[in-house]
N, C-alpha and C positions, 0 to 999 in steps of 0.2 A: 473303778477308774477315778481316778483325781481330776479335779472339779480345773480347766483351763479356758481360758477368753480363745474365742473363734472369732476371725476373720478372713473375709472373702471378696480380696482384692479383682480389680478388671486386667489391669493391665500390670507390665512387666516391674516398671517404674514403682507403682505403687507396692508391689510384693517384695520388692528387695528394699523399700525402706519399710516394710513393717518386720526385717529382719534383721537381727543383734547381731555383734561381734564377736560372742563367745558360743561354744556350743554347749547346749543342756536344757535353755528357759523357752525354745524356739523350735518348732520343727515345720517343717512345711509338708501340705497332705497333697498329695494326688489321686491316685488309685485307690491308697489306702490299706494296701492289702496285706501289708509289711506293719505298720506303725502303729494299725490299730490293735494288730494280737501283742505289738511291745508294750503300749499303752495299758491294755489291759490286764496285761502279766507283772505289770510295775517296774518294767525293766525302765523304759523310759519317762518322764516325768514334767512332759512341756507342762508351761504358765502359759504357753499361745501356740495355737494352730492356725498356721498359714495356708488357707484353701486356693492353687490355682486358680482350679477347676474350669473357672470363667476366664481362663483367659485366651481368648479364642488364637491367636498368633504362636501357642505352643503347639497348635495341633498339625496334623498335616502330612503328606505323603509325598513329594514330587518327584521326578526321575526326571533327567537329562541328558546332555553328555557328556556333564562334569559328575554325572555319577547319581546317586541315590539322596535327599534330604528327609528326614525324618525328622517330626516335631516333638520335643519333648513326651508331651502331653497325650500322643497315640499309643491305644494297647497293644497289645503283643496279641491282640485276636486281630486287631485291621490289619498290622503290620503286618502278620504272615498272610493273610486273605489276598491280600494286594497284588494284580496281576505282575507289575513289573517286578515285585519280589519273588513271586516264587519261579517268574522266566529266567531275570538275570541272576539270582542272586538265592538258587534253590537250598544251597546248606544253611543259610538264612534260615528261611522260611520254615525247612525243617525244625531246626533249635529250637524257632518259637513254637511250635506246634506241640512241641515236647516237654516245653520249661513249665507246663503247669495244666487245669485242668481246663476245661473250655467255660465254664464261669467266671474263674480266676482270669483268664485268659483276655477276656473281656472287660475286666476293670481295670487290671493293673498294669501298668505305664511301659515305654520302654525307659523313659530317666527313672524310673522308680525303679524299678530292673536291676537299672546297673547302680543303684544309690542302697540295694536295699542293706539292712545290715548282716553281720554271719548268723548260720542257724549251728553256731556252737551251745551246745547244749549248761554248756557251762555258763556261756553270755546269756542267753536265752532265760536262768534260773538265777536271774540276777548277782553272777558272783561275777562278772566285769569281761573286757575284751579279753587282758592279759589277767589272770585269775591265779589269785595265790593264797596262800595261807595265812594267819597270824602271824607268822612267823618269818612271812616273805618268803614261802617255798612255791615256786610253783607247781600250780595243781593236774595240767594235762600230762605233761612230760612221764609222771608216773601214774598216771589217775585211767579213767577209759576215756581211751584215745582213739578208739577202732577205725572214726570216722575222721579224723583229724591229717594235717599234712605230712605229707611226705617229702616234699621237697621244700626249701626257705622257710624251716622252721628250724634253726639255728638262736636265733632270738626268743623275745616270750611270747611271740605270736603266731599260734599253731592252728588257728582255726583254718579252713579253706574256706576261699572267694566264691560266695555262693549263688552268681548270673552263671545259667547255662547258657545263658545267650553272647556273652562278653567274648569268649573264646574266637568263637566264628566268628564276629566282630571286628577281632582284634587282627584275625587271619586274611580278613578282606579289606585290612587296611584304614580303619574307619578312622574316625577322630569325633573330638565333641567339643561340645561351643558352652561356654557359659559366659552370664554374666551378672555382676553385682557393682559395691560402691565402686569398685575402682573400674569399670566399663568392664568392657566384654575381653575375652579370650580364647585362643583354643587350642586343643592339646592331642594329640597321638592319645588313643584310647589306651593302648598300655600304658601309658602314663598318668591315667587317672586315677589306677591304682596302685595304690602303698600299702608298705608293711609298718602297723603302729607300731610304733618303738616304748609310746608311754601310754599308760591307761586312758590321757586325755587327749590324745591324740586320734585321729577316725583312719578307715582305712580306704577313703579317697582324697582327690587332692580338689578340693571343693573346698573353701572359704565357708564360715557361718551364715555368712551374707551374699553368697551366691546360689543361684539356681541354673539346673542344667537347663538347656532352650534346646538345642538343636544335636541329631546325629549327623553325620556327613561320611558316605562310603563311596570310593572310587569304582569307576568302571572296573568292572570283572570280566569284561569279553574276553578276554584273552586267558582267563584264570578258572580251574577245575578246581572245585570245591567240596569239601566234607566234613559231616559235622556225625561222633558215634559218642552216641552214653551208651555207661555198660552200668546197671540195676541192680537190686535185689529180686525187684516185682518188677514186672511188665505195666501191672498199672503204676497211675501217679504215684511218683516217690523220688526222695531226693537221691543223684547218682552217686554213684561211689567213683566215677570217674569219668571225665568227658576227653578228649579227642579232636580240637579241627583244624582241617589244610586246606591251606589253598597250593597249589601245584602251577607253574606253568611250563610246559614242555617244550623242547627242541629237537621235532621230532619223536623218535621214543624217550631220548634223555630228557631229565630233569634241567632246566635253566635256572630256574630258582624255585623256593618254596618256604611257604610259613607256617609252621607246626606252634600250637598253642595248648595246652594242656588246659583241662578245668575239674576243681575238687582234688588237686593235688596240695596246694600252695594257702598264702596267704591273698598271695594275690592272681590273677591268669597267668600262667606260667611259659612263657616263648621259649624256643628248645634249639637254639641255633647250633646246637652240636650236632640235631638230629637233621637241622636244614644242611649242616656243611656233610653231613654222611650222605643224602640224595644226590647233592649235588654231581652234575655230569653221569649219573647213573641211570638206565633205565627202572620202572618200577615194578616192581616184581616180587613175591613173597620174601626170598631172601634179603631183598635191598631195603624191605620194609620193618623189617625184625631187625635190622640191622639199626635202623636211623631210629627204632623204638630203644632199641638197648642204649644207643648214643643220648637220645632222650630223658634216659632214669639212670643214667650212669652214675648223678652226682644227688640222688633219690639216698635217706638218712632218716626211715621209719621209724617211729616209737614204738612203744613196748608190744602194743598189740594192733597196730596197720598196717604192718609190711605185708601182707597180703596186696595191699591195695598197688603194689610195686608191680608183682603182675597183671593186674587187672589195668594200670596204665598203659603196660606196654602194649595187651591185647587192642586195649584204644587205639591206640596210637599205628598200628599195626594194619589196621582191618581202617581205618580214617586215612592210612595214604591209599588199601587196594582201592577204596570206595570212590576217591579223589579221581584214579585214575581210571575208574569205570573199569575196574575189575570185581570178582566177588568178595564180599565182605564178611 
Protein backbone atom coordinates (compact mmCIF):
# COMPACT_ATOMS: atom_id res chain seq x y z
CA UNK A 1 0.00 0.00 0.00
CA UNK A 2 1.30 3.52 -0.79
CA UNK A 3 2.19 5.61 1.82
CA UNK A 4 -1.05 8.61 2.04
CA UNK A 5 -1.79 11.52 4.80
CA UNK A 6 -4.93 10.50 7.02
CA UNK A 7 -7.51 12.74 8.32
CA UNK A 8 -10.24 12.48 10.67
CA UNK A 9 -12.58 15.17 10.40
CA UNK A 10 -15.81 15.91 13.31
CA UNK A 11 -18.11 17.34 11.53
CA UNK A 12 -19.66 17.54 7.97
CA UNK A 13 -18.26 21.21 7.24
CA UNK A 14 -14.99 20.11 7.95
CA UNK A 15 -14.86 16.75 5.68
CA UNK A 16 -15.94 18.47 2.55
CA UNK A 17 -13.36 21.01 2.82
CA UNK A 18 -10.58 18.70 3.29
CA UNK A 19 -11.97 17.32 -0.10
CA UNK A 20 -10.60 18.33 -3.72
CA UNK A 21 -12.26 19.07 -6.85
CA UNK A 22 -10.93 16.49 -9.07
CA UNK A 23 -11.20 12.83 -8.43
CA UNK A 24 -8.00 10.43 -7.89
CA UNK A 25 -5.67 12.33 -4.85
CA UNK A 26 -8.75 12.10 -2.44
CA UNK A 27 -11.01 9.41 -1.18
CA UNK A 28 -13.12 9.33 1.69
CA UNK A 29 -13.28 5.99 4.20
CA UNK A 30 -16.12 4.87 5.90
CA UNK A 31 -16.63 1.18 6.48
CA UNK A 32 -13.83 0.66 4.64
CA UNK A 33 -14.63 -2.47 3.16
CA UNK A 34 -14.60 -1.54 -0.48
CA UNK A 35 -11.39 0.85 -0.62
CA UNK A 36 -9.19 -0.72 1.48
CA UNK A 37 -8.96 -4.14 -0.84
CA UNK A 38 -8.70 -1.23 -3.88
CA UNK A 39 -5.99 0.44 -2.03
CA UNK A 40 -4.25 -2.57 -1.48
CA UNK A 41 -4.48 -4.00 -4.81
CA UNK A 42 -3.05 -0.56 -6.26
CA UNK A 43 -6.05 0.00 -8.19
CA UNK A 44 -6.62 3.23 -6.39
CA UNK A 45 -3.91 5.55 -5.23
CA UNK A 46 -5.14 8.38 -2.69
CA UNK A 47 -2.52 11.28 -1.33
CA UNK A 48 -5.48 11.63 1.63
CA UNK A 49 -7.95 9.57 3.32
CA UNK A 50 -10.79 11.35 4.45
CA UNK A 51 -12.20 9.27 7.79
CA UNK A 52 -15.89 10.24 8.67
CA UNK A 53 -16.14 7.86 11.02
CA UNK A 54 -16.70 10.65 13.85
CA UNK A 55 -19.08 12.26 12.60
CA UNK A 56 -21.71 11.50 14.62
CA UNK A 57 -24.98 13.33 12.46
CA UNK A 58 -24.30 10.70 9.69
CA UNK A 59 -25.57 7.89 11.72
CA UNK A 60 -29.01 7.12 12.52
CA UNK A 61 -32.24 5.28 11.88
CA UNK A 62 -35.72 7.12 12.26
CA UNK A 63 -39.08 6.23 10.89
CA UNK A 64 -42.14 8.36 10.45
CA UNK A 65 -44.86 9.27 8.48
CA UNK A 66 -42.88 10.69 5.86
CA UNK A 67 -41.33 7.48 5.60
CA UNK A 68 -38.04 5.85 6.60
CA UNK A 69 -34.31 8.24 7.28
CA UNK A 70 -31.35 6.45 7.16
CA UNK A 71 -27.89 8.04 8.06
CA UNK A 72 -25.11 7.74 5.86
CA UNK A 73 -22.89 6.38 8.04
CA UNK A 74 -25.23 3.20 9.34
CA UNK A 75 -24.23 -0.57 8.44
CA UNK A 76 -26.18 -2.64 6.48
CA UNK A 77 -26.15 -5.07 9.91
CA UNK A 78 -28.17 -2.12 12.04
CA UNK A 79 -30.05 -1.23 8.95
CA UNK A 80 -31.55 -4.67 8.36
CA UNK A 81 -31.82 -5.49 12.50
CA UNK A 82 -34.00 -2.42 12.81
CA UNK A 83 -37.46 -3.22 13.93
CA UNK A 84 -39.20 -0.63 11.62
CA UNK A 85 -37.30 -2.17 8.73
CA UNK A 86 -37.88 -5.29 8.63
CA UNK A 87 -41.96 -4.53 9.68
CA UNK A 88 -42.40 -1.81 6.93
CA UNK A 89 -40.06 -2.39 4.60
CA UNK A 90 -39.25 -6.42 4.75
CA UNK A 91 -37.66 -6.83 1.00
CA UNK A 92 -35.32 -4.27 2.45
CA UNK A 93 -34.17 -5.84 5.27
CA UNK A 94 -33.93 -9.00 3.37
CA UNK A 95 -31.27 -7.44 0.60
CA UNK A 96 -29.28 -6.37 3.49
CA UNK A 97 -29.15 -9.54 5.05
CA UNK A 98 -28.06 -11.04 1.89
CA UNK A 99 -25.62 -8.39 0.29
CA UNK A 100 -22.69 -9.61 2.33
CA UNK A 101 -21.46 -11.72 5.38
CA UNK A 102 -22.37 -10.85 8.93
CA UNK A 103 -18.78 -9.36 9.65
CA UNK A 104 -18.77 -7.36 6.64
CA UNK A 105 -22.33 -6.72 7.38
CA UNK A 106 -21.33 -4.85 10.46
CA UNK A 107 -18.69 -2.52 9.15
CA UNK A 108 -19.73 -1.48 6.00
CA UNK A 109 -21.90 1.48 5.36
CA UNK A 110 -25.26 1.93 3.57
CA UNK A 111 -23.41 5.22 1.42
CA UNK A 112 -20.48 3.00 1.08
CA UNK A 113 -22.99 0.47 -0.31
CA UNK A 114 -24.20 2.33 -2.97
CA UNK A 115 -20.79 4.39 -3.53
CA UNK A 116 -18.89 1.14 -3.64
CA UNK A 117 -16.92 0.69 -7.09
CA UNK A 118 -17.56 -2.37 -9.70
CA UNK A 119 -16.13 -5.74 -8.79
CA UNK A 120 -15.25 -6.09 -12.67
CA UNK A 121 -12.47 -8.10 -12.80
CA UNK A 122 -10.83 -6.20 -15.37
CA UNK A 123 -11.21 -2.87 -13.03
CA UNK A 124 -10.50 -4.80 -10.14
CA UNK A 125 -6.62 -5.86 -11.98
CA UNK A 126 -5.93 -2.51 -12.51
CA UNK A 127 -6.63 -2.19 -16.37
CA UNK A 128 -9.44 0.76 -15.82
CA UNK A 129 -13.35 1.13 -15.79
CA UNK A 130 -13.57 1.02 -19.57
CA UNK A 131 -10.52 -1.20 -20.33
CA UNK A 132 -8.89 -1.47 -23.73
CA UNK A 133 -5.89 -2.43 -25.48
CA UNK A 134 -2.87 -0.51 -26.86
CA UNK A 135 -4.46 -0.29 -29.49
CA UNK A 136 -7.83 1.20 -28.19
CA UNK A 137 -9.66 -2.27 -28.74
CA UNK A 138 -11.85 -3.01 -26.09
CA UNK A 139 -11.17 -5.72 -23.96
CA UNK A 140 -14.63 -7.22 -22.34
CA UNK A 141 -16.71 -7.14 -25.46
CA UNK A 142 -14.40 -10.13 -26.67
CA UNK A 143 -12.39 -11.06 -23.71
CA UNK A 144 -14.41 -13.12 -20.43
CA UNK A 145 -17.39 -11.50 -20.13
CA UNK A 146 -19.57 -14.34 -18.33
CA UNK A 147 -20.15 -12.04 -15.52
CA UNK A 148 -20.52 -8.77 -17.18
CA UNK A 149 -23.92 -6.98 -18.59
CA UNK A 150 -26.46 -7.72 -20.50
CA UNK A 151 -28.51 -5.04 -20.70
CA UNK A 152 -26.83 -0.86 -21.37
CA UNK A 153 -23.82 -2.14 -22.56
CA UNK A 154 -23.93 -0.61 -25.90
CA UNK A 155 -21.13 1.85 -24.93
CA UNK A 156 -17.73 0.95 -23.28
CA UNK A 157 -19.22 0.35 -20.07
CA UNK A 158 -20.08 -3.37 -19.42
CA UNK A 159 -19.36 -3.86 -15.89
CA UNK A 160 -22.71 -4.34 -13.61
CA UNK A 161 -23.73 -2.01 -10.62
CA UNK A 162 -22.52 -3.96 -7.97
CA UNK A 163 -25.23 -2.75 -4.66
CA UNK A 164 -27.55 -5.68 -4.07
CA UNK A 165 -29.13 -3.29 -2.09
CA UNK A 166 -29.77 -0.36 -4.64
CA UNK A 167 -32.35 -2.39 -6.62
CA UNK A 168 -34.93 -2.70 -3.64
CA UNK A 169 -34.17 0.72 -2.98
CA UNK A 170 -34.74 2.02 -5.98
CA UNK A 171 -38.26 -0.02 -6.05
CA UNK A 172 -39.38 1.52 -2.78
CA UNK A 173 -38.87 4.81 -4.19
CA UNK A 174 -35.90 6.13 -2.11
CA UNK A 175 -33.83 9.10 -2.87
CA UNK A 176 -30.60 10.38 -1.40
CA UNK A 177 -29.34 13.66 -0.01
CA UNK A 178 -25.75 14.95 -0.36
CA UNK A 179 -23.91 17.60 0.22
CA UNK A 180 -20.62 19.46 -0.69
CA UNK A 181 -19.06 23.07 -1.82
CA UNK A 182 -22.05 23.95 -3.45
CA UNK A 183 -24.68 23.10 -0.32
CA UNK A 184 -26.81 20.27 -0.27
CA UNK A 185 -28.98 18.21 -2.76
CA UNK A 186 -31.10 15.40 -3.53
CA UNK A 187 -31.81 13.13 -6.08
CA UNK A 188 -34.16 9.97 -7.04
CA UNK A 189 -31.78 7.13 -6.22
CA UNK A 190 -31.85 5.89 -9.87
CA UNK A 191 -30.37 8.88 -10.59
CA UNK A 192 -27.51 8.52 -8.73
CA UNK A 193 -26.32 6.09 -11.00
CA UNK A 194 -24.64 6.61 -14.40
CA UNK A 195 -23.16 4.96 -17.12
CA UNK A 196 -19.23 6.34 -17.44
CA UNK A 197 -18.85 7.37 -20.88
CA UNK A 198 -14.97 8.30 -20.26
CA UNK A 199 -12.28 6.36 -18.23
CA UNK A 200 -12.45 9.66 -15.85
CA UNK A 201 -15.51 9.67 -15.40
CA UNK A 202 -17.25 7.47 -11.96
CA UNK A 203 -20.24 5.75 -12.19
CA UNK A 204 -22.27 7.97 -9.78
CA UNK A 205 -23.54 11.37 -9.88
CA UNK A 206 -21.48 12.46 -6.83
CA UNK A 207 -19.14 15.48 -7.12
CA UNK A 208 -15.36 14.97 -5.74
CA UNK A 209 -16.22 17.25 -3.09
CA UNK A 210 -19.44 15.68 -2.05
CA UNK A 211 -20.52 13.11 0.49
CA UNK A 212 -23.62 11.22 0.66
CA UNK A 213 -25.46 12.10 4.24
CA UNK A 214 -28.62 10.74 4.12
CA UNK A 215 -31.30 7.84 2.56
CA UNK A 216 -34.84 8.97 2.57
CA UNK A 217 -37.58 6.03 1.61
CA UNK A 218 -41.32 6.65 1.41
CA UNK A 219 -43.99 5.02 3.17
CA UNK A 220 -44.69 1.46 1.87
CA UNK A 221 -48.05 0.74 3.52
CA UNK A 222 -49.70 0.41 0.69
CA UNK A 223 -46.76 -1.44 -1.33
CA UNK A 224 -45.96 -5.51 -1.53
CA UNK A 225 -42.54 -5.81 -1.79
CA UNK A 226 -39.57 -8.27 -3.14
CA UNK A 227 -36.26 -8.51 -3.43
CA UNK A 228 -34.76 -12.45 -5.30
CA UNK A 229 -30.78 -13.09 -6.10
CA UNK A 230 -30.31 -16.09 -8.01
CA UNK A 231 -26.26 -17.48 -7.12
CA UNK A 232 -23.83 -19.81 -7.91
CA UNK A 233 -23.50 -20.81 -4.05
CA UNK A 234 -26.00 -20.48 -1.53
CA UNK A 235 -23.15 -19.22 0.50
CA UNK A 236 -21.78 -15.62 0.30
CA UNK A 237 -21.00 -14.76 -3.31
CA UNK A 238 -21.55 -12.12 -5.72
CA UNK A 239 -25.12 -12.86 -7.76
CA UNK A 240 -25.36 -13.35 -11.19
CA UNK A 241 -28.60 -11.58 -11.04
CA UNK A 242 -31.06 -9.79 -8.71
CA UNK A 243 -34.70 -8.98 -9.03
CA UNK A 244 -36.99 -6.36 -6.90
CA UNK A 245 -40.82 -5.12 -6.97
CA UNK A 246 -42.67 -3.37 -5.43
CA UNK A 247 -46.36 -4.16 -6.43
CA UNK A 248 -49.40 -2.19 -5.48
CA UNK A 249 -52.93 -3.83 -6.19
CA UNK A 250 -56.55 -3.04 -7.08
CA UNK A 251 -57.87 -5.55 -5.84
CA UNK A 252 -56.31 -8.74 -7.58
CA UNK A 253 -55.13 -6.28 -10.51
CA UNK A 254 -52.04 -4.69 -10.61
CA UNK A 255 -52.44 -0.60 -10.11
CA UNK A 256 -49.00 0.08 -10.46
CA UNK A 257 -45.64 -1.45 -10.11
CA UNK A 258 -41.71 -0.93 -9.97
CA UNK A 259 -39.52 -3.65 -11.41
CA UNK A 260 -35.68 -3.00 -11.00
CA UNK A 261 -33.08 -5.46 -12.12
CA UNK A 262 -29.62 -5.77 -10.34
CA UNK A 263 -26.04 -7.35 -11.94
CA UNK A 264 -27.73 -6.93 -15.32
CA UNK A 265 -26.51 -3.19 -16.37
CA UNK A 266 -24.09 -0.66 -15.84
CA UNK A 267 -26.14 0.84 -13.59
CA UNK A 268 -29.85 -0.58 -11.46
CA UNK A 269 -31.81 -1.26 -14.38
CA UNK A 270 -35.82 -0.10 -14.14
CA UNK A 271 -37.92 -2.18 -16.56
CA UNK A 272 -40.97 -0.04 -17.37
CA UNK A 273 -41.80 -2.30 -20.20
CA UNK A 274 -42.18 -4.99 -17.65
CA UNK A 275 -44.24 -2.50 -15.24
CA UNK A 276 -46.69 -1.46 -18.49
CA UNK A 277 -47.09 -5.55 -19.02
CA UNK A 278 -48.52 -5.90 -15.28
CA UNK A 279 -50.27 -3.25 -15.37
CA UNK A 280 -54.24 -3.81 -14.95
CA UNK A 281 -53.36 -7.57 -14.82
CA UNK A 282 -53.86 -9.86 -11.99
CA UNK A 283 -50.60 -11.77 -10.80
CA UNK A 284 -50.12 -14.97 -11.72
CA UNK A 285 -47.36 -17.16 -13.26
CA UNK A 286 -48.38 -16.44 -16.73
CA UNK A 287 -48.53 -12.54 -16.14
CA UNK A 288 -45.22 -12.97 -14.56
CA UNK A 289 -43.10 -14.52 -17.36
CA UNK A 290 -44.75 -12.33 -19.34
CA UNK A 291 -43.65 -8.77 -17.73
CA UNK A 292 -40.06 -10.92 -17.30
CA UNK A 293 -39.75 -11.43 -21.10
CA UNK A 294 -41.15 -7.61 -21.56
CA UNK A 295 -38.18 -7.06 -18.94
CA UNK A 296 -35.16 -8.56 -21.22
CA UNK A 297 -36.69 -8.00 -24.32
CA UNK A 298 -34.18 -5.29 -25.34
CA UNK A 299 -31.29 -7.73 -23.11
CA UNK A 300 -27.89 -7.63 -25.88
CA UNK A 301 -25.53 -10.42 -24.22
CA UNK A 302 -21.73 -10.80 -24.99
CA UNK A 303 -20.02 -13.58 -26.20
CA UNK A 304 -20.30 -15.57 -23.22
CA UNK A 305 -23.37 -14.18 -20.74
CA UNK A 306 -26.33 -14.76 -22.50
CA UNK A 307 -27.06 -17.38 -20.02
CA UNK A 308 -27.42 -14.74 -17.56
CA UNK A 309 -30.69 -13.50 -20.05
CA UNK A 310 -32.54 -16.51 -18.42
CA UNK A 311 -31.42 -16.34 -15.22
CA UNK A 312 -32.93 -12.59 -15.29
CA UNK A 313 -36.05 -13.53 -16.34
CA UNK A 314 -36.33 -16.37 -13.60
CA UNK A 315 -35.51 -13.27 -11.19
CA UNK A 316 -37.71 -11.32 -12.27
CA UNK A 317 -40.38 -14.04 -12.54
CA UNK A 318 -40.35 -15.62 -9.10
CA UNK A 319 -39.72 -11.46 -7.49
CA UNK A 320 -43.39 -10.51 -8.86
CA UNK A 321 -45.03 -14.21 -7.44
CA UNK A 322 -43.00 -13.47 -4.09
CA UNK A 323 -44.21 -9.53 -4.26
CA UNK A 324 -47.62 -10.80 -4.45
CA UNK A 325 -47.38 -13.55 -1.60
CA UNK A 326 -47.35 -16.25 -3.96
CA UNK A 327 -44.74 -19.09 -4.08
CA UNK A 328 -41.45 -18.28 -5.40
Amino acid sequence: MRPFEYVSPNSRSQAIGLLGATWGNIEILAGGTDLLTLMKDDVVTPKRLVNIKDIADLRGISFDAQGLRVGALTSLGELADNENVRKNYPALSEALLEAASPQIRNMATIGGNLCQRPRCWYFRNGLGLLPKDENGKELVAGGENRYHAILGNQGAAKFVSPSTVAPILIAYGAKIRLEGHKGKRELPLEKFFVIPKTENDREHDLRPNEIVTELVVPPASDLKAAHYEIRQKEVFDWPLAVAAVTLKLQGTNVQSSKIVLGYAAPVPWPCPEAERALSGKPVNKETAQKAADAALGKATPLSHNAYKVKLAKVAVTRAILKAAGGAA
